[in-house]
mmCIF file of the N, C-alpha and C atoms, coordinates in Angstrom:
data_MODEL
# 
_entry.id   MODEL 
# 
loop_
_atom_site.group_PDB 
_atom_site.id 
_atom_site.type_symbol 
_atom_site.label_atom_id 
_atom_site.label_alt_id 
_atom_site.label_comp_id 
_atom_site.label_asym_id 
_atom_site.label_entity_id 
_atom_site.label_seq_id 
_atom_site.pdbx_PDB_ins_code 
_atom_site.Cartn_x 
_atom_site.Cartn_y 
_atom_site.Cartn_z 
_atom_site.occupancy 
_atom_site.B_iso_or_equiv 
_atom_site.pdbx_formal_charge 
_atom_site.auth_seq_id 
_atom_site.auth_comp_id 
_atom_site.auth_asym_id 
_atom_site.auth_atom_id 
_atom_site.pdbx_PDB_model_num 
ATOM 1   N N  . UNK A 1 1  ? 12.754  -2.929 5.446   1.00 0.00 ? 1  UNK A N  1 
ATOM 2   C CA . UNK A 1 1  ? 11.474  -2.560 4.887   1.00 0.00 ? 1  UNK A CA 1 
ATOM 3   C C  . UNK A 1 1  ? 11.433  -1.036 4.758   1.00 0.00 ? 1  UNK A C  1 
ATOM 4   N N  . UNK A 1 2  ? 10.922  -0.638 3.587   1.00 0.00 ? 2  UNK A N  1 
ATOM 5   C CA . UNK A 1 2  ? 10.921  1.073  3.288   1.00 0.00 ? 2  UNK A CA 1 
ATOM 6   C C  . UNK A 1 2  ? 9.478   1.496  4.117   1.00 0.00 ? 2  UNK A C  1 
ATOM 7   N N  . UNK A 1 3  ? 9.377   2.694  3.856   1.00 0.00 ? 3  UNK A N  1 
ATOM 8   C CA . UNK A 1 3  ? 8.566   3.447  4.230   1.00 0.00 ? 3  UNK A CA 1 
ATOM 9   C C  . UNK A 1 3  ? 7.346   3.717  3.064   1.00 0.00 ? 3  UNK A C  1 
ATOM 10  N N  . UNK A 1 4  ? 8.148   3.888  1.993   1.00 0.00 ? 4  UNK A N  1 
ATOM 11  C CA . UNK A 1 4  ? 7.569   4.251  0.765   1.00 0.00 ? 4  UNK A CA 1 
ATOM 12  C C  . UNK A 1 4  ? 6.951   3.148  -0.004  1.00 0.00 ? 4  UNK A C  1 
ATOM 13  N N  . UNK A 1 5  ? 5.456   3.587  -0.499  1.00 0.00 ? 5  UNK A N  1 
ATOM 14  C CA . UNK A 1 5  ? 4.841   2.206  -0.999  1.00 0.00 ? 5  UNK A CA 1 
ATOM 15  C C  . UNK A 1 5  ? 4.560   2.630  -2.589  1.00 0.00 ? 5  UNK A C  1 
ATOM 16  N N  . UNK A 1 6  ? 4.273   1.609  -3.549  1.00 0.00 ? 6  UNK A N  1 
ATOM 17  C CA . UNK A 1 6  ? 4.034   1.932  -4.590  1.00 0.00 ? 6  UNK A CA 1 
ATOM 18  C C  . UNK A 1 6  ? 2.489   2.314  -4.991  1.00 0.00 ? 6  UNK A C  1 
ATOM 19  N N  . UNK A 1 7  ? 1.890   2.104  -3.844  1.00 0.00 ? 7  UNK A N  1 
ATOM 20  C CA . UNK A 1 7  ? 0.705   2.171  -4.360  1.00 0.00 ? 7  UNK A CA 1 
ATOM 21  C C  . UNK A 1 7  ? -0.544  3.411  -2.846  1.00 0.00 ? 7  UNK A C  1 
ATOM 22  N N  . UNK A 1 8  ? -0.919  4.555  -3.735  1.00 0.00 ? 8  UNK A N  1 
ATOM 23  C CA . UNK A 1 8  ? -1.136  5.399  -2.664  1.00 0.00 ? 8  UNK A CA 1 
ATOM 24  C C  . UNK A 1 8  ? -2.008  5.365  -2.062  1.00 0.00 ? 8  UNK A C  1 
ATOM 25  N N  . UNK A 1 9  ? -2.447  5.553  -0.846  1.00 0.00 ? 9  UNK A N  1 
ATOM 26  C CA . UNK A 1 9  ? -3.233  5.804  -0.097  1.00 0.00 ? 9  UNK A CA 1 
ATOM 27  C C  . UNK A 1 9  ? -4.934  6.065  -0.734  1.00 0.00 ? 9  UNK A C  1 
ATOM 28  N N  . UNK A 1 10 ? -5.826  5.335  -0.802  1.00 0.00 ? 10 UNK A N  1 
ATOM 29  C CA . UNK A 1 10 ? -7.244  5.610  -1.384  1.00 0.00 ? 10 UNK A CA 1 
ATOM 30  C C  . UNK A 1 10 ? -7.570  6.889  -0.856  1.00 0.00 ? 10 UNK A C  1 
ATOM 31  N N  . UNK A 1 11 ? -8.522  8.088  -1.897  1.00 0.00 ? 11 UNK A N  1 
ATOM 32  C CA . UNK A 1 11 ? -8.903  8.773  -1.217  1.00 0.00 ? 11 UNK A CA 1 
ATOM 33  C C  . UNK A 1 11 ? -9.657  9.338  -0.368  1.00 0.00 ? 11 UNK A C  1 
ATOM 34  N N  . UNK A 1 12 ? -9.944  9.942  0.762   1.00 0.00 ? 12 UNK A N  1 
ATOM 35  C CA . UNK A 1 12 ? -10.873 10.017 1.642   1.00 0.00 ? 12 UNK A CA 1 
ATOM 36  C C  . UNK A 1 12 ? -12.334 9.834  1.440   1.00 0.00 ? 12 UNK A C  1 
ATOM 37  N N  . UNK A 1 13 ? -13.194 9.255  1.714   1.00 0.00 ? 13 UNK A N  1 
ATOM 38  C CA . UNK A 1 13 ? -13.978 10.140 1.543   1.00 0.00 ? 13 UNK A CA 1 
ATOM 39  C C  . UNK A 1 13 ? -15.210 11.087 2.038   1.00 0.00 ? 13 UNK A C  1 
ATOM 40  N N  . UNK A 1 14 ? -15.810 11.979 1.772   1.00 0.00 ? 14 UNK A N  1 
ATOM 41  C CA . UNK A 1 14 ? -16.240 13.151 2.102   1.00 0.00 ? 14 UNK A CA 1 
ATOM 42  C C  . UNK A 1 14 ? -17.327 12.274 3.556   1.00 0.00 ? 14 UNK A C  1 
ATOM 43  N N  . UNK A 1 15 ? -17.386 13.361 5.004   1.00 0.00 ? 15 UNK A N  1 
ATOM 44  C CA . UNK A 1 15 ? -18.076 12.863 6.025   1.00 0.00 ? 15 UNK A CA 1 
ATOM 45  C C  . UNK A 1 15 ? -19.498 12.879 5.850   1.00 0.00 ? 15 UNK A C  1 
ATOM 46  N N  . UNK A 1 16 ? -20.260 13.336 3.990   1.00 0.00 ? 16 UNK A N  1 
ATOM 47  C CA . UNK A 1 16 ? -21.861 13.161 3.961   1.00 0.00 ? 16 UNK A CA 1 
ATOM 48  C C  . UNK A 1 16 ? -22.111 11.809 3.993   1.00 0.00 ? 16 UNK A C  1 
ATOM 49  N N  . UNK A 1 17 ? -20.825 11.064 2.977   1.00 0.00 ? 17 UNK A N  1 
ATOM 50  C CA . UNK A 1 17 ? -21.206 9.838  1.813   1.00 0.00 ? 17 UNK A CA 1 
ATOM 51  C C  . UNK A 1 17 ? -21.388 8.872  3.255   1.00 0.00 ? 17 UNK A C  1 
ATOM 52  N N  . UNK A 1 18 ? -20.954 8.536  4.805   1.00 0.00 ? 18 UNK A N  1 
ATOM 53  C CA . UNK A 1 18 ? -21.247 8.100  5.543   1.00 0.00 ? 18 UNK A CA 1 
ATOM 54  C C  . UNK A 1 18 ? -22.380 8.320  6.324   1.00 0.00 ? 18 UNK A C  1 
ATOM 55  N N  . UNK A 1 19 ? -23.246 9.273  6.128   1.00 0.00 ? 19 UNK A N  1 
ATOM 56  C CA . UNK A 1 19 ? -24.275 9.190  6.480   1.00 0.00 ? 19 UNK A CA 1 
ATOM 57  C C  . UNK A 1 19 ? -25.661 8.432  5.996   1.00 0.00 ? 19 UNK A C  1 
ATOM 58  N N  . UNK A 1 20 ? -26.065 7.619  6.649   1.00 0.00 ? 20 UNK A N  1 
ATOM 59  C CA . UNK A 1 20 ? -27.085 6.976  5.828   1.00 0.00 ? 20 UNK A CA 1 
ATOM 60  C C  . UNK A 1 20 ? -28.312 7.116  5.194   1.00 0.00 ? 20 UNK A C  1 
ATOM 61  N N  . UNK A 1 21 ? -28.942 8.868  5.508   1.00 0.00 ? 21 UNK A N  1 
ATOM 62  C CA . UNK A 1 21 ? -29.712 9.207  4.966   1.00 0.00 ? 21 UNK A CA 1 
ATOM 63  C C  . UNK A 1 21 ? -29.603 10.058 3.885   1.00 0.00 ? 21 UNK A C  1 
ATOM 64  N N  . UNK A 1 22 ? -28.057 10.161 4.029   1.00 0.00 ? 22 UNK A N  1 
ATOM 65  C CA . UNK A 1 22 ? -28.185 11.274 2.459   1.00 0.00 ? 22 UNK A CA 1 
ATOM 66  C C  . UNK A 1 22 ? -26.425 11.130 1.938   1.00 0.00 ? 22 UNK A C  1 
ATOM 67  N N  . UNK A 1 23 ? -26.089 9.450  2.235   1.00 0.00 ? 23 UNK A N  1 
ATOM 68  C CA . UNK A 1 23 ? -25.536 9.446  1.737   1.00 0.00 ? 23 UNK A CA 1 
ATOM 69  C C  . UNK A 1 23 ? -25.384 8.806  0.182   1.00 0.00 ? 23 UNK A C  1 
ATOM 70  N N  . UNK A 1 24 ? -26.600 8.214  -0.560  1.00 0.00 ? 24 UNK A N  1 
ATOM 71  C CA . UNK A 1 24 ? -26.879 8.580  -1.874  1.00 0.00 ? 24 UNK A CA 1 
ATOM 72  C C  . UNK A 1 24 ? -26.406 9.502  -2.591  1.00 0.00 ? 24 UNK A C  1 
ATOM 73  N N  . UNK A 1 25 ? -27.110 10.642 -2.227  1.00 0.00 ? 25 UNK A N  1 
ATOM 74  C CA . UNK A 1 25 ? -27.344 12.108 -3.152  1.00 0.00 ? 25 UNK A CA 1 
ATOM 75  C C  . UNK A 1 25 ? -25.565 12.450 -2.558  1.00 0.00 ? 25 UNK A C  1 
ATOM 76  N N  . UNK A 1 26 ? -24.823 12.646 -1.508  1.00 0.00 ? 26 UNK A N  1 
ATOM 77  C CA . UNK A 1 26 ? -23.355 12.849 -1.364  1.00 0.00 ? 26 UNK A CA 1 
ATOM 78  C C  . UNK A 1 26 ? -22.889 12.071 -2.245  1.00 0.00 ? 26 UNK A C  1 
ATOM 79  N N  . UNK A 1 27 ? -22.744 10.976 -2.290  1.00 0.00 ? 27 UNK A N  1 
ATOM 80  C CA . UNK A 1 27 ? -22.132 10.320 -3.482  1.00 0.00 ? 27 UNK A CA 1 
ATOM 81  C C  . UNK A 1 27 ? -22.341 11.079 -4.516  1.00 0.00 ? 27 UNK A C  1 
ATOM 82  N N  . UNK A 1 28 ? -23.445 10.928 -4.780  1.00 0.00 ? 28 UNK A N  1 
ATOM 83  C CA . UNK A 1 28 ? -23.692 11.787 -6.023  1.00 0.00 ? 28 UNK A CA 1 
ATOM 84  C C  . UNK A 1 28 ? -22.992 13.013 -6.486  1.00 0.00 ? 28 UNK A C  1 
ATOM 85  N N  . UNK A 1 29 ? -23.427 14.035 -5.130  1.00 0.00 ? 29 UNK A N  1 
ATOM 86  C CA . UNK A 1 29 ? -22.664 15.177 -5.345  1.00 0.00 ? 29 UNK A CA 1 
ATOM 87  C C  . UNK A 1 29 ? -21.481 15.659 -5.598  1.00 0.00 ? 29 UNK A C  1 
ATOM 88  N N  . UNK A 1 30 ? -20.590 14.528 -4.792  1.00 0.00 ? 30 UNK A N  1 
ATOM 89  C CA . UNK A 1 30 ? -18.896 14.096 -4.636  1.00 0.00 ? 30 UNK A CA 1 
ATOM 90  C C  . UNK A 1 30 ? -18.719 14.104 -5.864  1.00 0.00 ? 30 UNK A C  1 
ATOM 91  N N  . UNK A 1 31 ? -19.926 13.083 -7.310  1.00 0.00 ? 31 UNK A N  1 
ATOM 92  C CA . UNK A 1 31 ? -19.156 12.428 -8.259  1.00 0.00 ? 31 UNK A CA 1 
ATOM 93  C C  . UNK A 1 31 ? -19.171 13.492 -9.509  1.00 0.00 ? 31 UNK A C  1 
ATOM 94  N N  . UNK A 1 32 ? -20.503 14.663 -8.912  1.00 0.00 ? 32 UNK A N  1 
ATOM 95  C CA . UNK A 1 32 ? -20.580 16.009 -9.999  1.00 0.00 ? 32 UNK A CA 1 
ATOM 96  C C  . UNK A 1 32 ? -21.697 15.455 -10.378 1.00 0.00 ? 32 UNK A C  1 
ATOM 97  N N  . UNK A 1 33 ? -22.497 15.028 -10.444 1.00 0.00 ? 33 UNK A N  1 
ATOM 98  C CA . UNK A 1 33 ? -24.132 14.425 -10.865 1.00 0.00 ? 33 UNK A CA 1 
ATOM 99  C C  . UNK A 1 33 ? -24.830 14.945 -10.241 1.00 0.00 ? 33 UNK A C  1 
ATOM 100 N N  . UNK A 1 34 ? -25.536 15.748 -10.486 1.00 0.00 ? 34 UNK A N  1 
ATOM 101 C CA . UNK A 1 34 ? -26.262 17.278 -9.985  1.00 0.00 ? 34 UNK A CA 1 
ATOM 102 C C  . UNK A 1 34 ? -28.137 16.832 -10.178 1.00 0.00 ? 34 UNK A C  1 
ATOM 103 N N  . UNK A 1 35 ? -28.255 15.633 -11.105 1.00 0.00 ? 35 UNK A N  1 
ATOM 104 C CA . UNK A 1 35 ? -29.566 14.928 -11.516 1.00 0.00 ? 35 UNK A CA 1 
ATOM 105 C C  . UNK A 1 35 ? -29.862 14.088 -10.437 1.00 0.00 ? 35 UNK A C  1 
ATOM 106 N N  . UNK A 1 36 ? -29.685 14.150 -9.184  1.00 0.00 ? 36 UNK A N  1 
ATOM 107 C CA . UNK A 1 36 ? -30.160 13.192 -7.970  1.00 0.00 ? 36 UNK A CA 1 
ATOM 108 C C  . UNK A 1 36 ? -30.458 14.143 -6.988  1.00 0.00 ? 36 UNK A C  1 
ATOM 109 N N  . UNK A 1 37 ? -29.350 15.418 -6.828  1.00 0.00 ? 37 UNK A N  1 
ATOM 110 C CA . UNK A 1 37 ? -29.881 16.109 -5.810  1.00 0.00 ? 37 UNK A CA 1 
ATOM 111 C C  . UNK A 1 37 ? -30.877 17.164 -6.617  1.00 0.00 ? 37 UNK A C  1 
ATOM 112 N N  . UNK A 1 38 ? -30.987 17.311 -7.671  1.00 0.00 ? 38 UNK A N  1 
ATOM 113 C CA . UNK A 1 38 ? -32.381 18.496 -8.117  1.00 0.00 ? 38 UNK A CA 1 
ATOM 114 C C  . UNK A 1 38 ? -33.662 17.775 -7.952  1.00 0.00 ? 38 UNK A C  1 
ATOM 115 N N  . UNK A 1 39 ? -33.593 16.217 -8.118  1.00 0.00 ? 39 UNK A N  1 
ATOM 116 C CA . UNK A 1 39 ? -34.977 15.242 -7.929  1.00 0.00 ? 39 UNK A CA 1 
ATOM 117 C C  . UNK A 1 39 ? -35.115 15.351 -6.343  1.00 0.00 ? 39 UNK A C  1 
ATOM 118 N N  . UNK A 1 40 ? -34.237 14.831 -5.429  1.00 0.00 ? 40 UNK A N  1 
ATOM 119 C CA . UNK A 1 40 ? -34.678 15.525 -4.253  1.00 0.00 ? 40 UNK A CA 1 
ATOM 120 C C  . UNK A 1 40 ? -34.966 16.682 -4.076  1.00 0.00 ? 40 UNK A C  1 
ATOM 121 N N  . UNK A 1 41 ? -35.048 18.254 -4.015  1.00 0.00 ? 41 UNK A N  1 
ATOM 122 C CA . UNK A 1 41 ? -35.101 18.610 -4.058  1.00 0.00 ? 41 UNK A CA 1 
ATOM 123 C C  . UNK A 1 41 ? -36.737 19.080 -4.251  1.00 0.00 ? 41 UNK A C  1 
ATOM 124 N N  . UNK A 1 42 ? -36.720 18.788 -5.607  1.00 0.00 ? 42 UNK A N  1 
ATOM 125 C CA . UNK A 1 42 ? -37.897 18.658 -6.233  1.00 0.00 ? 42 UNK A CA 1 
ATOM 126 C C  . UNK A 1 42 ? -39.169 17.518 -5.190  1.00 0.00 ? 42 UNK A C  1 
ATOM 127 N N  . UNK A 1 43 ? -38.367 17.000 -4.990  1.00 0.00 ? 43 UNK A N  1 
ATOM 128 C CA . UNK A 1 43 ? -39.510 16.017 -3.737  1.00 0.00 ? 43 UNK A CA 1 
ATOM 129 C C  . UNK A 1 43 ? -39.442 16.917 -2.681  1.00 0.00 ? 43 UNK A C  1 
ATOM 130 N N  . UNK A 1 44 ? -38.903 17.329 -1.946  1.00 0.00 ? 44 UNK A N  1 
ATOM 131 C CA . UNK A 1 44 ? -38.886 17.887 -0.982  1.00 0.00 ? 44 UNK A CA 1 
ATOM 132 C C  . UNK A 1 44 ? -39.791 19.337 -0.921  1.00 0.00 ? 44 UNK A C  1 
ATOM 133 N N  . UNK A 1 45 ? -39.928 19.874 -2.218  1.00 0.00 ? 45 UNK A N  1 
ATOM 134 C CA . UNK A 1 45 ? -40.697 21.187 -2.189  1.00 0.00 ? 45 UNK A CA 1 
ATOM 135 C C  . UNK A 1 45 ? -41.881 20.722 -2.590  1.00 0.00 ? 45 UNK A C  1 
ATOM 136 N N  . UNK A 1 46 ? -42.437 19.645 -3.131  1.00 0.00 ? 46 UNK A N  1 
ATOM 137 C CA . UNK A 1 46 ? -43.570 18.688 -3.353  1.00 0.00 ? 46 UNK A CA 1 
ATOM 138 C C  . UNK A 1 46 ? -43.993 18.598 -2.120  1.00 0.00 ? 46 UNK A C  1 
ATOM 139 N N  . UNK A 1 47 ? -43.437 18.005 -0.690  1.00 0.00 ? 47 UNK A N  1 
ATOM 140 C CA . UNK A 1 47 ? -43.982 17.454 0.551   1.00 0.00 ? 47 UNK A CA 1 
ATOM 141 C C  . UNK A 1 47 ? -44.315 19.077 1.138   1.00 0.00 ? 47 UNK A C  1 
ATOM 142 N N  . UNK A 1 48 ? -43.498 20.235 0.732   1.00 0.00 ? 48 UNK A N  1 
ATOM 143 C CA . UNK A 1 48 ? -44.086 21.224 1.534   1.00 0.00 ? 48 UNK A CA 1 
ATOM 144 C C  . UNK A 1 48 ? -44.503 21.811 1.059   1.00 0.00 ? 48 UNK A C  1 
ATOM 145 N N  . UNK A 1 49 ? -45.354 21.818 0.107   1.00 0.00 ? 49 UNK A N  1 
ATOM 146 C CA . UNK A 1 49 ? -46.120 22.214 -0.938  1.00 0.00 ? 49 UNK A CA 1 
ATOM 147 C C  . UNK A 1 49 ? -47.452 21.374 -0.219  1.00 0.00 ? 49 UNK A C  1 
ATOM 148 N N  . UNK A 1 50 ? -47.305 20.184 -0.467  1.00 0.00 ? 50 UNK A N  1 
ATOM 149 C CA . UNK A 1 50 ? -48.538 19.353 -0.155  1.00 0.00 ? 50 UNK A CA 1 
ATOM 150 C C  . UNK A 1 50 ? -48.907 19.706 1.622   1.00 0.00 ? 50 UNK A C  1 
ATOM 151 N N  . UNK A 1 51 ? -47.594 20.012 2.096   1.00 0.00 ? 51 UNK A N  1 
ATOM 152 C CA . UNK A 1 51 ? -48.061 19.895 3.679   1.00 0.00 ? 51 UNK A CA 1 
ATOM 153 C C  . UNK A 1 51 ? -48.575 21.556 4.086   1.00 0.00 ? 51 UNK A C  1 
ATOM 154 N N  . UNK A 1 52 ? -48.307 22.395 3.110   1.00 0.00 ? 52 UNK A N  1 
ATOM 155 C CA . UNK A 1 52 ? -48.756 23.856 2.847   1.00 0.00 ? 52 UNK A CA 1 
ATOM 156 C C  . UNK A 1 52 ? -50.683 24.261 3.089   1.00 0.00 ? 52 UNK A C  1 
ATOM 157 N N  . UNK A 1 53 ? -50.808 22.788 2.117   1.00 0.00 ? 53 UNK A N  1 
ATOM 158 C CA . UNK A 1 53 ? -52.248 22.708 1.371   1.00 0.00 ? 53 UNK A CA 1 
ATOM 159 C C  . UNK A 1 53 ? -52.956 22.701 2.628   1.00 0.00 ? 53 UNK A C  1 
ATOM 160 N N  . UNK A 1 54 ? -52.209 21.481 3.330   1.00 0.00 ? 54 UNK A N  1 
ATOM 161 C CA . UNK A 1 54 ? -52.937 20.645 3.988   1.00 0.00 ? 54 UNK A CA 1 
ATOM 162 C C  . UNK A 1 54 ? -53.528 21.446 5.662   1.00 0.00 ? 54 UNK A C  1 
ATOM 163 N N  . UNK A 1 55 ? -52.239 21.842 5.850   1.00 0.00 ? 55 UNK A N  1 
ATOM 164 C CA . UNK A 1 55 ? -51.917 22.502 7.854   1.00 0.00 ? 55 UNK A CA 1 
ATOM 165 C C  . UNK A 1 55 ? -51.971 23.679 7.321   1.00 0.00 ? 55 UNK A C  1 
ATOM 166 N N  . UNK A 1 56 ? -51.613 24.509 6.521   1.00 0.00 ? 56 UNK A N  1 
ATOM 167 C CA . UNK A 1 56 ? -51.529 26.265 6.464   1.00 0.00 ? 56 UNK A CA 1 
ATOM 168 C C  . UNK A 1 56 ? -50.363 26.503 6.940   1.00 0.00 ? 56 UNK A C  1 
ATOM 169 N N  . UNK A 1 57 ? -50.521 27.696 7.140   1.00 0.00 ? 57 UNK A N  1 
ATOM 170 C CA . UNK A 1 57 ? -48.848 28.369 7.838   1.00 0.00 ? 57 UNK A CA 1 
ATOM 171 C C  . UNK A 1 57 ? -48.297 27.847 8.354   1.00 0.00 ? 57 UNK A C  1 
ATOM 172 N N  . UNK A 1 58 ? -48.508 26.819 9.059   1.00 0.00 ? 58 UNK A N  1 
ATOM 173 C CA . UNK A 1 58 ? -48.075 26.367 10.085  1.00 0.00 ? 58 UNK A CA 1 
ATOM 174 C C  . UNK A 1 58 ? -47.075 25.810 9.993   1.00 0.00 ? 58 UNK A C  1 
ATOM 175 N N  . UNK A 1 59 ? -47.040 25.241 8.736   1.00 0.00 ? 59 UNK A N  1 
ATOM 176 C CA . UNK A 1 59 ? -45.939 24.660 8.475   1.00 0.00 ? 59 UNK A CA 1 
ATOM 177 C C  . UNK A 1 59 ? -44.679 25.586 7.988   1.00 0.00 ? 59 UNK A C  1 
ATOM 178 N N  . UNK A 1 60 ? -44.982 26.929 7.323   1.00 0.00 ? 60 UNK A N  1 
ATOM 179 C CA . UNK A 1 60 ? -43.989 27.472 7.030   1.00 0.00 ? 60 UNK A CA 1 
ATOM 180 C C  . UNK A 1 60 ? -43.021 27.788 8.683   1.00 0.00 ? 60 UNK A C  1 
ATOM 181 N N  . UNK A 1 61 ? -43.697 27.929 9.140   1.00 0.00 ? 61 UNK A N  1 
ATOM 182 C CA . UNK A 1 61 ? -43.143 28.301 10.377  1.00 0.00 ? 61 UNK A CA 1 
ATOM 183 C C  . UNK A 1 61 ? -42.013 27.282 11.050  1.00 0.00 ? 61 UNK A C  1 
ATOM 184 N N  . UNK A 1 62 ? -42.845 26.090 11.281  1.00 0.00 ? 62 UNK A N  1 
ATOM 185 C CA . UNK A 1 62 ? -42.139 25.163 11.290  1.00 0.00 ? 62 UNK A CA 1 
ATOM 186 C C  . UNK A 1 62 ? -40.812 24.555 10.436  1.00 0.00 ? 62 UNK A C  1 
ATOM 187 N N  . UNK A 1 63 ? -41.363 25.010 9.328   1.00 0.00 ? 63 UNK A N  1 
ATOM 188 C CA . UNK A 1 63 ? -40.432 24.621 8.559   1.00 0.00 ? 63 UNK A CA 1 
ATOM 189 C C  . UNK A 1 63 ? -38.595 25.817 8.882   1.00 0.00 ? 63 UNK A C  1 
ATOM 190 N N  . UNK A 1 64 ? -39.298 27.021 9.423   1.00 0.00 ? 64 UNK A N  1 
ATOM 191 C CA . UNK A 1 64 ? -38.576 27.602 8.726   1.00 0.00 ? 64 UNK A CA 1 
ATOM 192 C C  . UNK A 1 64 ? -37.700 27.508 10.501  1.00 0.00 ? 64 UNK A C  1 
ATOM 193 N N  . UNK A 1 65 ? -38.449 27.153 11.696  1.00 0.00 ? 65 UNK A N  1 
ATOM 194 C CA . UNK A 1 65 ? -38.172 27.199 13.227  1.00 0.00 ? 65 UNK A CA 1 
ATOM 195 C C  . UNK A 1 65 ? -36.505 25.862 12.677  1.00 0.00 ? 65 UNK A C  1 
ATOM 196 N N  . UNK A 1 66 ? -36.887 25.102 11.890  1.00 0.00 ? 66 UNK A N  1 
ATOM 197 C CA . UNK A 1 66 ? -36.472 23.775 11.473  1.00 0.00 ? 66 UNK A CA 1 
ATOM 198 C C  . UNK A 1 66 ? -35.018 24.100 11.174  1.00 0.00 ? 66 UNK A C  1 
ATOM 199 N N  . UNK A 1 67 ? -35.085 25.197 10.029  1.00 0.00 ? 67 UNK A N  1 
ATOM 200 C CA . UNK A 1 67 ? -34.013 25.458 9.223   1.00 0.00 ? 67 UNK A CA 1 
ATOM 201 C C  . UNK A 1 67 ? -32.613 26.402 9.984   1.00 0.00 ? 67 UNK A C  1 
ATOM 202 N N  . UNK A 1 68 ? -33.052 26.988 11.008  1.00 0.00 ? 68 UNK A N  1 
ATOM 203 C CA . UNK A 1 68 ? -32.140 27.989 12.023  1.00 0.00 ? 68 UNK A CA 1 
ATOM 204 C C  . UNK A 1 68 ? -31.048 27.133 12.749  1.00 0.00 ? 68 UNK A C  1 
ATOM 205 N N  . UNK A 1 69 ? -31.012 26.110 12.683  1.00 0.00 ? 69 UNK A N  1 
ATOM 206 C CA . UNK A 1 69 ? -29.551 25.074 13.289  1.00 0.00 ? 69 UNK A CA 1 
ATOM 207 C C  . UNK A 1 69 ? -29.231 25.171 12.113  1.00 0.00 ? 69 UNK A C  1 
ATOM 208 N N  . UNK A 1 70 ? -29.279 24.772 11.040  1.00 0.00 ? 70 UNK A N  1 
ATOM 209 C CA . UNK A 1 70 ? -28.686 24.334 9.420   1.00 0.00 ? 70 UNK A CA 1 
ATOM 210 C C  . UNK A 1 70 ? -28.280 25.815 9.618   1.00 0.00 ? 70 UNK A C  1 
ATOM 211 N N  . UNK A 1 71 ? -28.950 27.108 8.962   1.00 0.00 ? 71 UNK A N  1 
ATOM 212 C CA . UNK A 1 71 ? -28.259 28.202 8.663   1.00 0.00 ? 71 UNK A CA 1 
ATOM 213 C C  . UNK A 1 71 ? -26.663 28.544 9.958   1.00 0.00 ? 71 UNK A C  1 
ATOM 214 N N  . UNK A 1 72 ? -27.085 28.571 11.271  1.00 0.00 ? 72 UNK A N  1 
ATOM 215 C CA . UNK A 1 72 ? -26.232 28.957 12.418  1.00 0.00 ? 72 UNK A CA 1 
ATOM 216 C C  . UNK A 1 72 ? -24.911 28.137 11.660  1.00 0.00 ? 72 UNK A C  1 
ATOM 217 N N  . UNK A 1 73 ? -25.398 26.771 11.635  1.00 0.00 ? 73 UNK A N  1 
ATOM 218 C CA . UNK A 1 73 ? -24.010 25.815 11.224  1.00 0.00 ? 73 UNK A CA 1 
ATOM 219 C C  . UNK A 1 73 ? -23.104 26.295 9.560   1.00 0.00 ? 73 UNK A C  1 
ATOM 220 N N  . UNK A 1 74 ? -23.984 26.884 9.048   1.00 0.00 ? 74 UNK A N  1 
ATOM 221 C CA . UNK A 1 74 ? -23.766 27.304 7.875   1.00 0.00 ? 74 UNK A CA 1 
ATOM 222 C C  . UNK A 1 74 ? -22.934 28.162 7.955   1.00 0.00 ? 74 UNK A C  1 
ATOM 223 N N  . UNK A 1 75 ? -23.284 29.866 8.932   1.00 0.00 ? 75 UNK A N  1 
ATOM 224 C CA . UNK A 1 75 ? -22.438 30.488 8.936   1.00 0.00 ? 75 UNK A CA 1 
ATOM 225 C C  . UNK A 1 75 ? -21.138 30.142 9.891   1.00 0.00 ? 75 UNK A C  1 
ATOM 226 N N  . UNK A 1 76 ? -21.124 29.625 11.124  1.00 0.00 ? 76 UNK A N  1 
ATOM 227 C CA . UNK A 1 76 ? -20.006 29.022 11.377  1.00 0.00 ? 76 UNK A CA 1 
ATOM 228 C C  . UNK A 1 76 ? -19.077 28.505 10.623  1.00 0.00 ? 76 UNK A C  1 
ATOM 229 N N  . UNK A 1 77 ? -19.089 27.765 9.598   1.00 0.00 ? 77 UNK A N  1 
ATOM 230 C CA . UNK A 1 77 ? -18.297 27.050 8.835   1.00 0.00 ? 77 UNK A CA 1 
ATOM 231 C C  . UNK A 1 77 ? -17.779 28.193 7.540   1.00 0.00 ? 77 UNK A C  1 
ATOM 232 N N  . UNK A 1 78 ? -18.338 28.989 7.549   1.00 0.00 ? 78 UNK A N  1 
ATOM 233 C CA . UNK A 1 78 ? -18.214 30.175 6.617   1.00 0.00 ? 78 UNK A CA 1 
ATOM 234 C C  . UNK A 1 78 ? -16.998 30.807 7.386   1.00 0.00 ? 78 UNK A C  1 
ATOM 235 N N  . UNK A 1 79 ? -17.663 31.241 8.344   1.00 0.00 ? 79 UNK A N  1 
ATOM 236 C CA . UNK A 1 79 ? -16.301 32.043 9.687   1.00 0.00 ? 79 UNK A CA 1 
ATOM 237 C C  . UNK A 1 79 ? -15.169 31.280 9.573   1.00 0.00 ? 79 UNK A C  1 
ATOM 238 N N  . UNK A 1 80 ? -15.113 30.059 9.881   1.00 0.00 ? 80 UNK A N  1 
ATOM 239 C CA . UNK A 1 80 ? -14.037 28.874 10.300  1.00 0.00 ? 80 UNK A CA 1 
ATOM 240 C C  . UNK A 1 80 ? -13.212 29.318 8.323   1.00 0.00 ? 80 UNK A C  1 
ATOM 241 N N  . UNK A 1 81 ? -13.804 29.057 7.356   1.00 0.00 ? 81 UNK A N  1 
ATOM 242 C CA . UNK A 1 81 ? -13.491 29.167 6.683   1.00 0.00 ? 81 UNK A CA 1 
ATOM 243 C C  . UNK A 1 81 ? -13.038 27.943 6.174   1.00 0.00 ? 81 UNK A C  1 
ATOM 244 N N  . UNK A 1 82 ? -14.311 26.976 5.911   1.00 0.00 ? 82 UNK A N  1 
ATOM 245 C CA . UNK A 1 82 ? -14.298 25.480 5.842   1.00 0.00 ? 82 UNK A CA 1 
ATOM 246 C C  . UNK A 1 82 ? -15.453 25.258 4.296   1.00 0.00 ? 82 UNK A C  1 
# 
């Protein structure tokens, strides 16, 4: 029996598309369809828009107390060079 097969290995795929909350829009992103993540998006500045109206600052704050793990991880992976 060889080693060598005729038929290759499927390709990976990316560790978003396994996540179950955003692995939709990863698919998406993986496939170059840029029209799923601008509609999120667009929802998402809708809810803090609406939640703006509603609580006041409070939410920017929150929002923004929210976002400081995402950025930290951001630049890490920048450093790593990933």
């Amino acid at each position: 029996m060889s080693t060598f097969s005729l038929n290759p290995p499927a390709p990976r795929k990316p560790w978003f598309t396994r996540i179950p909350l955003i692995s939709r829009i990863g698919r998406e992103l993986a496939s170059g369809n840029t029209g799923t993540v601008l509609a999120f998006l667009v929802i998402v500045l809708t809810v803090l828009a609406l939640a703006i109206r509603t609580w006041g600052l409070v939410v920017l704050g929150l929002t923004a107390l929210a976002c400081v793990p995402v950025i930290f991880v951001l630049l890490i992976a920048i450093t790593v060079g990933k």
